[in-house]
PDB file of N, CA, C and O in Angstrom:
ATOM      1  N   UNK A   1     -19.534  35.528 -21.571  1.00  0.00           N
ATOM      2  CA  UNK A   1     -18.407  34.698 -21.172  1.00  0.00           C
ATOM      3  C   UNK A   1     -17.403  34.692 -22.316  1.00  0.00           C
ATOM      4  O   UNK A   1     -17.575  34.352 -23.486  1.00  0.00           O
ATOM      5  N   UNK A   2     -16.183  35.204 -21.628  1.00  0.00           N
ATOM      6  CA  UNK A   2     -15.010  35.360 -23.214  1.00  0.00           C
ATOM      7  C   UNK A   2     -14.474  33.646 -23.371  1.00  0.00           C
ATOM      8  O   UNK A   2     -14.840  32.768 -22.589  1.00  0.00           O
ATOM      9  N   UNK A   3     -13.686  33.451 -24.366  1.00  0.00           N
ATOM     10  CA  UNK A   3     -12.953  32.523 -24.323  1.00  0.00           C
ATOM     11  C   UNK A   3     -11.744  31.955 -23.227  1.00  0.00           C
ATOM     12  O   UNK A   3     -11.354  30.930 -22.667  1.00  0.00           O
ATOM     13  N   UNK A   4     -11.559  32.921 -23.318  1.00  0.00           N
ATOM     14  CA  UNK A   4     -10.730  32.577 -21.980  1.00  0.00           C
ATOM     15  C   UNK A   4     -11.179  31.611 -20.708  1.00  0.00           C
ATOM     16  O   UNK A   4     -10.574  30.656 -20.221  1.00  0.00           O
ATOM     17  N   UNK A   5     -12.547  32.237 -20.315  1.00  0.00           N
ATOM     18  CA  UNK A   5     -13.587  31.668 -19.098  1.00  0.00           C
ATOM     19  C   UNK A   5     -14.107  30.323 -19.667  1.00  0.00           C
ATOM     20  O   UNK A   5     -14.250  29.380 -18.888  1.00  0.00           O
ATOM     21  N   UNK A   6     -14.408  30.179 -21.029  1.00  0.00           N
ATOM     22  CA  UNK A   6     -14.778  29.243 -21.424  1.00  0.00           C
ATOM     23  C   UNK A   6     -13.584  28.027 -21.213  1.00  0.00           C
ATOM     24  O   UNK A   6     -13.825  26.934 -20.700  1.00  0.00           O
ATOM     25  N   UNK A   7     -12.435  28.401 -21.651  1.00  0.00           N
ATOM     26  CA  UNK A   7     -11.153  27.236 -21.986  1.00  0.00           C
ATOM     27  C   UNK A   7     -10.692  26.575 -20.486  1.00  0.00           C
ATOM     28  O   UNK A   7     -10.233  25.479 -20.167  1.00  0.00           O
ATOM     29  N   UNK A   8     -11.104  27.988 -19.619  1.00  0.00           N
ATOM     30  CA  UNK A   8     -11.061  27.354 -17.753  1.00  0.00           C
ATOM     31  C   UNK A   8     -11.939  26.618 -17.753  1.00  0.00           C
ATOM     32  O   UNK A   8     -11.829  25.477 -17.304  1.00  0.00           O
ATOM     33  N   UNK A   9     -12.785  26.988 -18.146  1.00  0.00           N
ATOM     34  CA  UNK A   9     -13.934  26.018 -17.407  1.00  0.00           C
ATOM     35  C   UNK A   9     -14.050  24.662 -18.141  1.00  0.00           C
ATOM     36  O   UNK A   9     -14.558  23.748 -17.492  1.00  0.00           O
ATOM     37  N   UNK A  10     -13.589  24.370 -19.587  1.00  0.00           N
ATOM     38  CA  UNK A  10     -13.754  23.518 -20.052  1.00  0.00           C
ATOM     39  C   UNK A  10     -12.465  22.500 -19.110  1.00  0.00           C
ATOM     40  O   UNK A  10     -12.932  21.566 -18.459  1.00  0.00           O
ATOM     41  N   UNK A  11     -11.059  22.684 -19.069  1.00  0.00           N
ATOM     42  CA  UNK A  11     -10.243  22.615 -18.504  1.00  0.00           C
ATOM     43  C   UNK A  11     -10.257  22.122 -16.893  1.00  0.00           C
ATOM     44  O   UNK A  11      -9.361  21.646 -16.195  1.00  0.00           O
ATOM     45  N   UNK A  12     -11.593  22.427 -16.621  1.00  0.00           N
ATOM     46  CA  UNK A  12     -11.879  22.239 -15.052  1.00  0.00           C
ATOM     47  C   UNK A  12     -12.497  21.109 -14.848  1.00  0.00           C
ATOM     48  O   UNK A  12     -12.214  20.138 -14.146  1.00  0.00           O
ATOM     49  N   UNK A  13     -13.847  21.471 -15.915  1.00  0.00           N
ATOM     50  CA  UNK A  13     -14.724  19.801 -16.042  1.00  0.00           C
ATOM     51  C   UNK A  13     -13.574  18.718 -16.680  1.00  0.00           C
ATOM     52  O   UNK A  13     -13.970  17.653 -16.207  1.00  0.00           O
ATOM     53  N   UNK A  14     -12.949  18.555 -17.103  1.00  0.00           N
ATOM     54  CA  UNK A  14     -11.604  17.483 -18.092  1.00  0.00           C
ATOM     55  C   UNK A  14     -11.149  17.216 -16.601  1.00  0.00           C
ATOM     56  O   UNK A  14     -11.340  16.023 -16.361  1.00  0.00           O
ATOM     57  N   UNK A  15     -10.725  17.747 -15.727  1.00  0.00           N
ATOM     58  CA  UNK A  15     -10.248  17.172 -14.397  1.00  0.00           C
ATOM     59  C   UNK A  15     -11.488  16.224 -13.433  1.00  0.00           C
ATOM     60  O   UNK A  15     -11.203  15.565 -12.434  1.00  0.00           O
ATOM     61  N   UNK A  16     -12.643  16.340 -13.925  1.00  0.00           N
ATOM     62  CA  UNK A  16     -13.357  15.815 -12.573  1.00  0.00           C
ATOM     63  C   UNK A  16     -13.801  16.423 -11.480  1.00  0.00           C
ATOM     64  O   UNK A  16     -13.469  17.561 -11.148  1.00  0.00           O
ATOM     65  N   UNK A  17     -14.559  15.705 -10.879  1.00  0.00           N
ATOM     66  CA  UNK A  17     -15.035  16.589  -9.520  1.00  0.00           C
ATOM     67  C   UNK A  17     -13.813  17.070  -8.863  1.00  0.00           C
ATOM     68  O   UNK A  17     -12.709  16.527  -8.827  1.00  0.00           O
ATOM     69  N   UNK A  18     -14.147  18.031  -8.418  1.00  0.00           N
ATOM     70  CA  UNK A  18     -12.674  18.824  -7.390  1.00  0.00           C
ATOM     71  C   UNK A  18     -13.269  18.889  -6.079  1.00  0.00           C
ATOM     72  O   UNK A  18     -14.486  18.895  -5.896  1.00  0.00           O
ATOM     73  N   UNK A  19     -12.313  18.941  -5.076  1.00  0.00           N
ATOM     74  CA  UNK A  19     -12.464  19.556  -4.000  1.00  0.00           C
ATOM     75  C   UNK A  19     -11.967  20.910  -3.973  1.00  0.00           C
ATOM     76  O   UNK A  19     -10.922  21.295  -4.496  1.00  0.00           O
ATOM     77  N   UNK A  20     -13.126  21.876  -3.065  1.00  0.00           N
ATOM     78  CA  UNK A  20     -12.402  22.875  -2.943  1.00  0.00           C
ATOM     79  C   UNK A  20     -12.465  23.354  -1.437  1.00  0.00           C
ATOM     80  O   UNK A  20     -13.528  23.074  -0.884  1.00  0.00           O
ATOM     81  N   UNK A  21     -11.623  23.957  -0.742  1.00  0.00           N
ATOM     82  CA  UNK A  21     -10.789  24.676   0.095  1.00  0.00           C
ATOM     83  C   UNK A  21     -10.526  25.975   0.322  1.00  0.00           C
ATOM     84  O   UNK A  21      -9.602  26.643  -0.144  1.00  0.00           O
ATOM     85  N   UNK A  22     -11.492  26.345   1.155  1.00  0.00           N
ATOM     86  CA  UNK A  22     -11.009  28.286   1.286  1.00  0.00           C
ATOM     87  C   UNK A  22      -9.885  28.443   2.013  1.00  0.00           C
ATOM     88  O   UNK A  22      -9.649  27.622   2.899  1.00  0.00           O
ATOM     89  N   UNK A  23      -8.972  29.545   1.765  1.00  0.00           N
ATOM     90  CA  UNK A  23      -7.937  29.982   2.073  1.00  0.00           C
ATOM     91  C   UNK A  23      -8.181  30.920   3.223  1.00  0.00           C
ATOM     92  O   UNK A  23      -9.357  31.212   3.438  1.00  0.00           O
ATOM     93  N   UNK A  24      -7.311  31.403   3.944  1.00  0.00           N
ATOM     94  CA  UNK A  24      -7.192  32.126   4.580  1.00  0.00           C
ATOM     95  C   UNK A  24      -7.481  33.910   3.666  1.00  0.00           C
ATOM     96  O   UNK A  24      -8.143  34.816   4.174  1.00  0.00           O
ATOM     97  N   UNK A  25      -6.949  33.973   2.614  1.00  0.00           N
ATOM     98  CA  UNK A  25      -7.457  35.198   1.600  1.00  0.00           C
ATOM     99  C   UNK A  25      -8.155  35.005   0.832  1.00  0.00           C
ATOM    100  O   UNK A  25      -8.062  35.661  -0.205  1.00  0.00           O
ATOM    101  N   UNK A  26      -9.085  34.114   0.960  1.00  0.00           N
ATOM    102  CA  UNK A  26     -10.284  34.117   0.322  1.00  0.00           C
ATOM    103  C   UNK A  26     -10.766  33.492  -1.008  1.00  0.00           C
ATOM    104  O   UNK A  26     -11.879  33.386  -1.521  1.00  0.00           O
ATOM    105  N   UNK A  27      -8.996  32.958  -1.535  1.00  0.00           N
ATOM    106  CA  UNK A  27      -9.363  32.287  -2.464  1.00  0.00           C
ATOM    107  C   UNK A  27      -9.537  30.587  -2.193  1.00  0.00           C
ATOM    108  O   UNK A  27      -9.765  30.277  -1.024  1.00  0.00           O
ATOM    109  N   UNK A  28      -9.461  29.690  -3.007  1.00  0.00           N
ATOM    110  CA  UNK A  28      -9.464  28.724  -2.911  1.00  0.00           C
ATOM    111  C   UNK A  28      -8.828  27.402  -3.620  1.00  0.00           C
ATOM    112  O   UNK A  28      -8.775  27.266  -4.842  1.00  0.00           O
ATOM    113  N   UNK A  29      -8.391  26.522  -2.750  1.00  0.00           N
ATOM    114  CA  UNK A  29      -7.450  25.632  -3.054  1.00  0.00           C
ATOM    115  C   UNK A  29      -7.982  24.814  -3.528  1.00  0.00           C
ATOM    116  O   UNK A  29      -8.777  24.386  -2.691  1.00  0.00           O
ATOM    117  N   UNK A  30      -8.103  23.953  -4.952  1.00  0.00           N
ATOM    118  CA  UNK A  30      -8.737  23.156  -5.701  1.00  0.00           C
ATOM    119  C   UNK A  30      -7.767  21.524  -5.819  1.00  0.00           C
ATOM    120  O   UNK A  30      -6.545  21.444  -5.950  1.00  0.00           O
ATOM    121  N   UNK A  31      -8.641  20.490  -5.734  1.00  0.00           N
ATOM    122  CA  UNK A  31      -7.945  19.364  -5.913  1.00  0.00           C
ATOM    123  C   UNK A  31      -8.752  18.692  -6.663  1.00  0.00           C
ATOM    124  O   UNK A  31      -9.925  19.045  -6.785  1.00  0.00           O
ATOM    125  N   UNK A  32      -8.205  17.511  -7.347  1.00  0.00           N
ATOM    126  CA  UNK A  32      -8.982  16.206  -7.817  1.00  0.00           C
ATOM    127  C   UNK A  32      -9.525  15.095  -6.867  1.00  0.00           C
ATOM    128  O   UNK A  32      -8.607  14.606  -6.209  1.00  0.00           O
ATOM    129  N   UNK A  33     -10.519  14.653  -6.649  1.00  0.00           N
ATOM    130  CA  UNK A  33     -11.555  14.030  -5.669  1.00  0.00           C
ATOM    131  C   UNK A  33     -10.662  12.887  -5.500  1.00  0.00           C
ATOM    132  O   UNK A  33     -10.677  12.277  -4.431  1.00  0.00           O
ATOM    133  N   UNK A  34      -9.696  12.453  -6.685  1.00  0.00           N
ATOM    134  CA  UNK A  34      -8.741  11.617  -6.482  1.00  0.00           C
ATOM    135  C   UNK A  34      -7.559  11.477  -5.505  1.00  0.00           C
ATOM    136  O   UNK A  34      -7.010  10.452  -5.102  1.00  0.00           O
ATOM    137  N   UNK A  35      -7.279  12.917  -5.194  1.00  0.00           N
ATOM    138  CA  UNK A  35      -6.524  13.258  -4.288  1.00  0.00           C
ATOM    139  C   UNK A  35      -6.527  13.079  -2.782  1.00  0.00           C
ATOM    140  O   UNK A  35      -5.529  13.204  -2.072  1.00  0.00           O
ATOM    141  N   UNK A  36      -7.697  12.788  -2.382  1.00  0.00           N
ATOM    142  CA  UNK A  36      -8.032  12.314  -1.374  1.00  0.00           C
ATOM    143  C   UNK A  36      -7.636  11.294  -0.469  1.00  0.00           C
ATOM    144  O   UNK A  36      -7.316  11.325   0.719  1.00  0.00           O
ATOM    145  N   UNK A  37      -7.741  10.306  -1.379  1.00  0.00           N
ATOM    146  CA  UNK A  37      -7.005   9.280  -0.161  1.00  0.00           C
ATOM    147  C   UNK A  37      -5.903   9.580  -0.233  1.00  0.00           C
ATOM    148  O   UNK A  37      -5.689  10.218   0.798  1.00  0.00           O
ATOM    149  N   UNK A  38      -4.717   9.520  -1.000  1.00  0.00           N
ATOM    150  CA  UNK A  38      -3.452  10.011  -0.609  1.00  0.00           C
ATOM    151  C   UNK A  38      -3.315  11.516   0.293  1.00  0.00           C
ATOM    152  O   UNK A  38      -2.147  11.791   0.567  1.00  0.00           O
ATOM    153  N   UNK A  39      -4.041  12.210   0.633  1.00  0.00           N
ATOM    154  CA  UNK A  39      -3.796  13.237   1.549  1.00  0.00           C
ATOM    155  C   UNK A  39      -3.831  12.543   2.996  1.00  0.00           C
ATOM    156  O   UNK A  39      -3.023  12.593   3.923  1.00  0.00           O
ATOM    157  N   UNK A  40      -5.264  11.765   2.831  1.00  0.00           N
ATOM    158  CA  UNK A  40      -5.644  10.416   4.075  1.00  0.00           C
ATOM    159  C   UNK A  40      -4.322   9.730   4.141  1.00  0.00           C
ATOM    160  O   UNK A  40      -3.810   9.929   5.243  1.00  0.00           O
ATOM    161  N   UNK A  41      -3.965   9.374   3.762  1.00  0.00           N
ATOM    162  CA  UNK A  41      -2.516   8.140   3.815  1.00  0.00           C
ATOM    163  C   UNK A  41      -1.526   9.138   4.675  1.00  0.00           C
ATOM    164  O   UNK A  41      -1.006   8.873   5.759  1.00  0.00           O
ATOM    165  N   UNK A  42      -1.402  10.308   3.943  1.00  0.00           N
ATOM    166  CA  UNK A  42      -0.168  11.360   4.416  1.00  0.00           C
ATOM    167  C   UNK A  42      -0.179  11.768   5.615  1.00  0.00           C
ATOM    168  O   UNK A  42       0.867  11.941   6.241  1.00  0.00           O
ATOM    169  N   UNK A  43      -2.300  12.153   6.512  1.00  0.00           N
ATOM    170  CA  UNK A  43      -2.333  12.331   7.094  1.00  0.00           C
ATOM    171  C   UNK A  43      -2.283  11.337   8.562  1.00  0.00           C
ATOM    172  O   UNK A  43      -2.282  11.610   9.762  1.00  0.00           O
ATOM    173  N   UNK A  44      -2.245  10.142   7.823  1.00  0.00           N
ATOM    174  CA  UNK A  44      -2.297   8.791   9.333  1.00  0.00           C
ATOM    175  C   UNK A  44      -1.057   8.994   9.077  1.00  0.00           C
ATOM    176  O   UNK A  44      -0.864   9.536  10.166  1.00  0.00           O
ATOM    177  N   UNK A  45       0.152   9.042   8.495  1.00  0.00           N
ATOM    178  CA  UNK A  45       1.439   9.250   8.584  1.00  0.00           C
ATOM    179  C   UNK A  45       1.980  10.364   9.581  1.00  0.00           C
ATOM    180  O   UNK A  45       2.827  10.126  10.442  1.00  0.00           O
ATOM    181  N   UNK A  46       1.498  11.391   9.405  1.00  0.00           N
ATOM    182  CA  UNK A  46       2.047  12.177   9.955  1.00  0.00           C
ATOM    183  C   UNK A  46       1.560  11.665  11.534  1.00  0.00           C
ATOM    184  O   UNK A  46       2.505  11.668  12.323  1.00  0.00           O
ATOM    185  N   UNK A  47       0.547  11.328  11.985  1.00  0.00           N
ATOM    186  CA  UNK A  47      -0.046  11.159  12.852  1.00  0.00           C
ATOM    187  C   UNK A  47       1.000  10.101  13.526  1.00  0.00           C
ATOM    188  O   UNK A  47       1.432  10.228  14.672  1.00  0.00           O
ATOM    189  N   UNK A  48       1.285   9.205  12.778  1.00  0.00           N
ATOM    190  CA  UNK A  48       2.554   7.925  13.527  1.00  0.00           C
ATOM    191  C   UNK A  48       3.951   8.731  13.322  1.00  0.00           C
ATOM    192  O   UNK A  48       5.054   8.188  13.383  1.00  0.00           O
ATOM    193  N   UNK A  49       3.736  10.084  13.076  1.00  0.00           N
ATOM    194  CA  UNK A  49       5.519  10.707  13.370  1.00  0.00           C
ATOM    195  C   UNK A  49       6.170  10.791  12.216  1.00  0.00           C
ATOM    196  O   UNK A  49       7.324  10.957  12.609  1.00  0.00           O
ATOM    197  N   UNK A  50       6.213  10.787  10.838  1.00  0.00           N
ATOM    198  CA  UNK A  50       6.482  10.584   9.928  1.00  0.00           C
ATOM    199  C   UNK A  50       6.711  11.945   9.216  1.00  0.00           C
ATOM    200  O   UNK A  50       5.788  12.744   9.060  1.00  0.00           O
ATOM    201  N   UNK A  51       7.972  12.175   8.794  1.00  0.00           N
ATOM    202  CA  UNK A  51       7.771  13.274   8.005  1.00  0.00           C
ATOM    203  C   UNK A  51       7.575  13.081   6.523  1.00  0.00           C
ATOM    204  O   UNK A  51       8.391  12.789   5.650  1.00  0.00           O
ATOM    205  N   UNK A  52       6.675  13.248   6.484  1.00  0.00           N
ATOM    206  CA  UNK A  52       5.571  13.225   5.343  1.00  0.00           C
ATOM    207  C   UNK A  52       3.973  14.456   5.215  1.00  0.00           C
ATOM    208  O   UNK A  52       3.176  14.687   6.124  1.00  0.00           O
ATOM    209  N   UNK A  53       3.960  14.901   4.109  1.00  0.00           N
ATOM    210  CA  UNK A  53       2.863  15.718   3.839  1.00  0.00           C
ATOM    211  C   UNK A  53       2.119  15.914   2.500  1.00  0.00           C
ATOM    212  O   UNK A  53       2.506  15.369   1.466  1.00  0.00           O
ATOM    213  N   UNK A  54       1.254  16.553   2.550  1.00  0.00           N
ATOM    214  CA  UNK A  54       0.808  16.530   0.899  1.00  0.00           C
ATOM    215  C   UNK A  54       0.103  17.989   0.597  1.00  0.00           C
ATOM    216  O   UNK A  54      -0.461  18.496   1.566  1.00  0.00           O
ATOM    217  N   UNK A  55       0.079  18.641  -0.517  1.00  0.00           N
ATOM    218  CA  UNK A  55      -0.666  19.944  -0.881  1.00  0.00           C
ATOM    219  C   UNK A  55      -1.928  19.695  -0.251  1.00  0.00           C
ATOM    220  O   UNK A  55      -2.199  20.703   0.401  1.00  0.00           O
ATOM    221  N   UNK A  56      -2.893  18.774  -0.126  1.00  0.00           N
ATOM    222  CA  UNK A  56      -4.231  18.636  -0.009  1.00  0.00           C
ATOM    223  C   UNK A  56      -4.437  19.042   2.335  1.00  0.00           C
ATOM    224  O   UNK A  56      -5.275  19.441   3.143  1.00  0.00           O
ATOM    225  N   UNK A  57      -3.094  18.582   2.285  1.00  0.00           N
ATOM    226  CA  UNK A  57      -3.211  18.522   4.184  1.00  0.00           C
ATOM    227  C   UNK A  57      -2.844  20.151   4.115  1.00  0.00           C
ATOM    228  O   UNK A  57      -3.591  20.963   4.661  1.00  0.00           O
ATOM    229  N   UNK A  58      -1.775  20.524   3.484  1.00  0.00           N
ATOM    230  CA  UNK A  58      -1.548  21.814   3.754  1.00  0.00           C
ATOM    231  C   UNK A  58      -2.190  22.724   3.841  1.00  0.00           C
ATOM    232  O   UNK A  58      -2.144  23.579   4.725  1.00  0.00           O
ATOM    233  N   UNK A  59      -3.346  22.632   2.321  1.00  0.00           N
ATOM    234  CA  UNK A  59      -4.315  23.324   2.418  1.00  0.00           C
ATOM    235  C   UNK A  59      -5.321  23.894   3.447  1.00  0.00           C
ATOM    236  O   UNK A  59      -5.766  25.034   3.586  1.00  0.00           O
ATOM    237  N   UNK A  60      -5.552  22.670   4.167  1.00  0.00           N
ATOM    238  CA  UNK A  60      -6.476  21.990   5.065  1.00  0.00           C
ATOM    239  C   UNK A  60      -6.123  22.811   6.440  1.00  0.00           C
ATOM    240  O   UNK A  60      -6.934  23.505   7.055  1.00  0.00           O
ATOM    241  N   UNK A  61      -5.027  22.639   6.729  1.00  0.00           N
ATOM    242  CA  UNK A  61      -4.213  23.036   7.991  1.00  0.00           C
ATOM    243  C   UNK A  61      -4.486  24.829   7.989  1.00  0.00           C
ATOM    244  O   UNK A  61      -4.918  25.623   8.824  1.00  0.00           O
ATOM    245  N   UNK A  62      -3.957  24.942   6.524  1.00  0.00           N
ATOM    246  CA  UNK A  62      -4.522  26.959   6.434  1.00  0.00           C
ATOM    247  C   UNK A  62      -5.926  27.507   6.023  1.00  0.00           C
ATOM    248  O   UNK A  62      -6.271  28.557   5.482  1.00  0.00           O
ATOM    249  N   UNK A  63      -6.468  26.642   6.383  1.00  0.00           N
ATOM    250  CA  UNK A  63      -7.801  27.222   6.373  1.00  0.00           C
ATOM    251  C   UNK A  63      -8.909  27.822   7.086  1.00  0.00           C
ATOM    252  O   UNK A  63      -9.193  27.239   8.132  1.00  0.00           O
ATOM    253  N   UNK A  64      -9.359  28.471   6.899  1.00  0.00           N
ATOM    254  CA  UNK A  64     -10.252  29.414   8.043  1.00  0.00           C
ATOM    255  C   UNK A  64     -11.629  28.702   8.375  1.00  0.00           C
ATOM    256  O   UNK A  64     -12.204  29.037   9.411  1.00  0.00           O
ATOM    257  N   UNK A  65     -12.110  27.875   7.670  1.00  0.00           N
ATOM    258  CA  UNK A  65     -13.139  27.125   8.182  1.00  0.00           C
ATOM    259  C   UNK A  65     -12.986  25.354   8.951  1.00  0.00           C
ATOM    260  O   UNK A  65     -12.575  24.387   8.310  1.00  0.00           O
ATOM    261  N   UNK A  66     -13.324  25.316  10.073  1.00  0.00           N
ATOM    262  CA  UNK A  66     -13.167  24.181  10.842  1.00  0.00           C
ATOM    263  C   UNK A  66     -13.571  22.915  10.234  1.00  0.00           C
ATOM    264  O   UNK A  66     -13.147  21.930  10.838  1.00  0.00           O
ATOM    265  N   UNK A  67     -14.205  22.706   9.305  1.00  0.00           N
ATOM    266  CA  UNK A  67     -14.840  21.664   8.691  1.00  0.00           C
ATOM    267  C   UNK A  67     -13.072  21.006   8.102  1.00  0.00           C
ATOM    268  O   UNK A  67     -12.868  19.792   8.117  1.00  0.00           O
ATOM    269  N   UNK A  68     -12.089  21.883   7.684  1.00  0.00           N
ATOM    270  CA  UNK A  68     -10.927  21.301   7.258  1.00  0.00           C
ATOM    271  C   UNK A  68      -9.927  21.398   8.131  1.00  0.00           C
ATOM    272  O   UNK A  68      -9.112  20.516   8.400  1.00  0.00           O
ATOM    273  N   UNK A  69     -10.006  22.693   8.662  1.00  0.00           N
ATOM    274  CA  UNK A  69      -8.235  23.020   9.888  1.00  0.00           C
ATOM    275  C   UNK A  69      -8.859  22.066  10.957  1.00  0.00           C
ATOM    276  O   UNK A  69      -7.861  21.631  11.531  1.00  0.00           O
ATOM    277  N   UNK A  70      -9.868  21.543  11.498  1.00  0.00           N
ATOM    278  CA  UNK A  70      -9.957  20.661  12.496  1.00  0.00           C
ATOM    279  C   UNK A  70     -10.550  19.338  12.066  1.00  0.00           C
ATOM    280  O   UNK A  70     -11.200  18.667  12.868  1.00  0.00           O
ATOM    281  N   UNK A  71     -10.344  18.948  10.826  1.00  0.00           N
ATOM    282  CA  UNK A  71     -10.638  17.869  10.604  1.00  0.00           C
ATOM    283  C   UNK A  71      -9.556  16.739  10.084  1.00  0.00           C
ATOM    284  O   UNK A  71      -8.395  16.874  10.470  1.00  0.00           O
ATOM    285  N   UNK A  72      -9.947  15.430   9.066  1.00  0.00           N
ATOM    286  CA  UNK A  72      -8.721  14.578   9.668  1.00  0.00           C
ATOM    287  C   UNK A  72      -8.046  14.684   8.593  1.00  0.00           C
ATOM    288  O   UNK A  72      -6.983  14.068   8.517  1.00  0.00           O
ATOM    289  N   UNK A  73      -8.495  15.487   7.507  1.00  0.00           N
ATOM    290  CA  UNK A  73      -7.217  15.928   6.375  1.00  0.00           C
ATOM    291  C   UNK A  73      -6.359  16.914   6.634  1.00  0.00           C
ATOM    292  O   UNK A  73      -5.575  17.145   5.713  1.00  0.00           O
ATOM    293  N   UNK A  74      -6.235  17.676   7.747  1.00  0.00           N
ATOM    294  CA  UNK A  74      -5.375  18.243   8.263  1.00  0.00           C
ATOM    295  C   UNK A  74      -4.218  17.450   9.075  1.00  0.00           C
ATOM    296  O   UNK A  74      -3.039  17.602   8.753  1.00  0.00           O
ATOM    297  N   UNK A  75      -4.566  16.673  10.047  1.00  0.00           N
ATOM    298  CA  UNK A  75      -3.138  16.196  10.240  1.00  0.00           C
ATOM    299  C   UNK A  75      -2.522  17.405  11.403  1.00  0.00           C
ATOM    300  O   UNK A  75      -2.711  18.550  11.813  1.00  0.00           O
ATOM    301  N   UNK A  76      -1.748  16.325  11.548  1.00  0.00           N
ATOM    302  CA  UNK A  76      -0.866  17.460  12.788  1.00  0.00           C
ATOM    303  C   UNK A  76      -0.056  18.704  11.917  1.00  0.00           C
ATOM    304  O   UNK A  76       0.305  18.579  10.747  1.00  0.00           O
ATOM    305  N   UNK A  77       0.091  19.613  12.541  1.00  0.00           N
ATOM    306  CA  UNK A  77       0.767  20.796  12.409  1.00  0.00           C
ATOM    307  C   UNK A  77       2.275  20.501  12.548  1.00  0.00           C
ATOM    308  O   UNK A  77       2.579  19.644  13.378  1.00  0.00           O
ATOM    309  N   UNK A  78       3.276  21.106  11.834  1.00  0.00           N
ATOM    310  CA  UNK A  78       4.881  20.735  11.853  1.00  0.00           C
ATOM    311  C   UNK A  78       4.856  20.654  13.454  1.00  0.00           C
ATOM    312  O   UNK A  78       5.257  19.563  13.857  1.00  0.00           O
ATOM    313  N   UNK A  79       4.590  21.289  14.165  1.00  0.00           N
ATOM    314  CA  UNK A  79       4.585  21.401  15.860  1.00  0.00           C
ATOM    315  C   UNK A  79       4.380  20.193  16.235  1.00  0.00           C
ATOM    316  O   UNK A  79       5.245  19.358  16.499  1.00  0.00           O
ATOM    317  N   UNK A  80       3.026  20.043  16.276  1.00  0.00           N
ATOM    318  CA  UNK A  80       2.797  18.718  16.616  1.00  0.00           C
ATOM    319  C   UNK A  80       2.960  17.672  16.378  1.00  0.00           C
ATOM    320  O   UNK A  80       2.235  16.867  16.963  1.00  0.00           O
ATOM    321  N   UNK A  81       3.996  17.143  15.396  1.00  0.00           N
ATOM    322  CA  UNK A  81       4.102  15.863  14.653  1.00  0.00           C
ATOM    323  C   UNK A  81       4.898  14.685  16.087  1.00  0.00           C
ATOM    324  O   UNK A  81       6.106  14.811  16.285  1.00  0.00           O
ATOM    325  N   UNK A  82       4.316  13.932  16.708  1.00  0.00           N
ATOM    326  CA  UNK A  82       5.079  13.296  17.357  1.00  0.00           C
ATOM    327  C   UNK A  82       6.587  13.287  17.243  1.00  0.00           C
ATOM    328  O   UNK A  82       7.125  13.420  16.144  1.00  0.00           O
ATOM    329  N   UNK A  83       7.317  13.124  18.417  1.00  0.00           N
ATOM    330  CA  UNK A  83       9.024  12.932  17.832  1.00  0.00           C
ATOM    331  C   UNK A  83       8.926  11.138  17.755  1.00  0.00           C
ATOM    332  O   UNK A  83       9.158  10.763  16.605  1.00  0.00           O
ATOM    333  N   UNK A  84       8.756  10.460  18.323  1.00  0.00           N
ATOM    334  CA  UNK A  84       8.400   8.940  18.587  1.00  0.00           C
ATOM    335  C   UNK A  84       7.605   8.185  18.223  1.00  0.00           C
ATOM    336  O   UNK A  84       6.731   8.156  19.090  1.00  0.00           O
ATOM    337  N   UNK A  85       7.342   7.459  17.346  1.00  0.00           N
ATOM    338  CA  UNK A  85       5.530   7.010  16.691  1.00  0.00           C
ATOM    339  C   UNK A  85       4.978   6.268  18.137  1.00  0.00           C
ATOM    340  O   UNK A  85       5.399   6.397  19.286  1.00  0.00           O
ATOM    341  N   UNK A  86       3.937   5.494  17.628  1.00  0.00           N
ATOM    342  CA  UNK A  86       3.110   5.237  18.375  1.00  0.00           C
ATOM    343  C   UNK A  86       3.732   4.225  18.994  1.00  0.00           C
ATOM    344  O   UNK A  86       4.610   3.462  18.593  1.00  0.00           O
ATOM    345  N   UNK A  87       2.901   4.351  20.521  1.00  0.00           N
ATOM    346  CA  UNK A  87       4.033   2.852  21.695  1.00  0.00           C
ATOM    347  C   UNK A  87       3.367   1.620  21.000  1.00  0.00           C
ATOM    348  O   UNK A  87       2.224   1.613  20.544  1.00  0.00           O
ATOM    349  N   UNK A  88       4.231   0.602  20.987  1.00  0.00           N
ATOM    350  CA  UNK A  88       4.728  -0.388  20.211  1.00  0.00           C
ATOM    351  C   UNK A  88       3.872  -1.303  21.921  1.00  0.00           C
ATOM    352  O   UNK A  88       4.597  -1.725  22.822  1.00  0.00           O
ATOM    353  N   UNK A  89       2.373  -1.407  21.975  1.00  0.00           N
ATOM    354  CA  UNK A  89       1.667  -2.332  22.953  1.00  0.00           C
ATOM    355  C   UNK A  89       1.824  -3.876  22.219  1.00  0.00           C
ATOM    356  O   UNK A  89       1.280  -4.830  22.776  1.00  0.00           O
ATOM    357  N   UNK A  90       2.459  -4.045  21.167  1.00  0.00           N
ATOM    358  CA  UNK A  90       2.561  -5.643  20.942  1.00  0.00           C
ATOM    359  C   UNK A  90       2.952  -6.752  21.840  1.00  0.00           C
ATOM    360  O   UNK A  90       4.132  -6.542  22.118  1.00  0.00           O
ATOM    361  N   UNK A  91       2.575  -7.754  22.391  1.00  0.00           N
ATOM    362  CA  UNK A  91       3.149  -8.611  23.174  1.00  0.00           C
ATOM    363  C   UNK A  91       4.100  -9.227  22.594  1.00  0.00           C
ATOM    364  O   UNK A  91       3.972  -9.871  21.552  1.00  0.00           O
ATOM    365  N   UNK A  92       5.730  -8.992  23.590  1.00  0.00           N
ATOM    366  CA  UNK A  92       7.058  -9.883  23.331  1.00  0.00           C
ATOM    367  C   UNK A  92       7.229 -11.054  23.227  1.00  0.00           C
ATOM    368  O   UNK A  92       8.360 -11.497  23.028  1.00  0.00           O
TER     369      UNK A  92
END
């Protein structure tokens, strides 16, 4: 292991647990475990119509395994983002 591999890797553990994310080419999209709920936040947003997004949904959305492109850190697709949020059932 050169230095180089070493200074990544030291560099990697200094961040914390990561999430990681396969890509569509095979590499993979890395986050901080911290990152999480704010992808969650971005993604109930988008869900009420909101244009709003985050690296962690994007990821999610291009990914080749279903555990993320169909799960709830993905979020709707630019397509699908409601034009209207959600009907407003409150009593007048």
């Amino acid at each position: 292991m050169g230095l180089r591999d070493r200074l990544r890797t030291l560099a990697r553990r200094a961040k914390g647990p990561m999430v990681e994310i396969e890509q569509p080419d095979g590499t993979y999209a890395r986050f901080p475990q911290s990152e999480l709920g704010p992808a969650y936040l971005a993604a109930l947003d988008r869900e009420r119509g909101l244009d709003v997004d985050h690296e962690l949904c994007r990821a999610a959305r291009r990914s080749p395994d279903p555990k993320w492109s169909e799960g709830v850190w993905a979020g709707p697709s630019d397509d699908e983002i409601p034009e209207h949020g959600p009907e407003d059932l409150s009593e007048s």
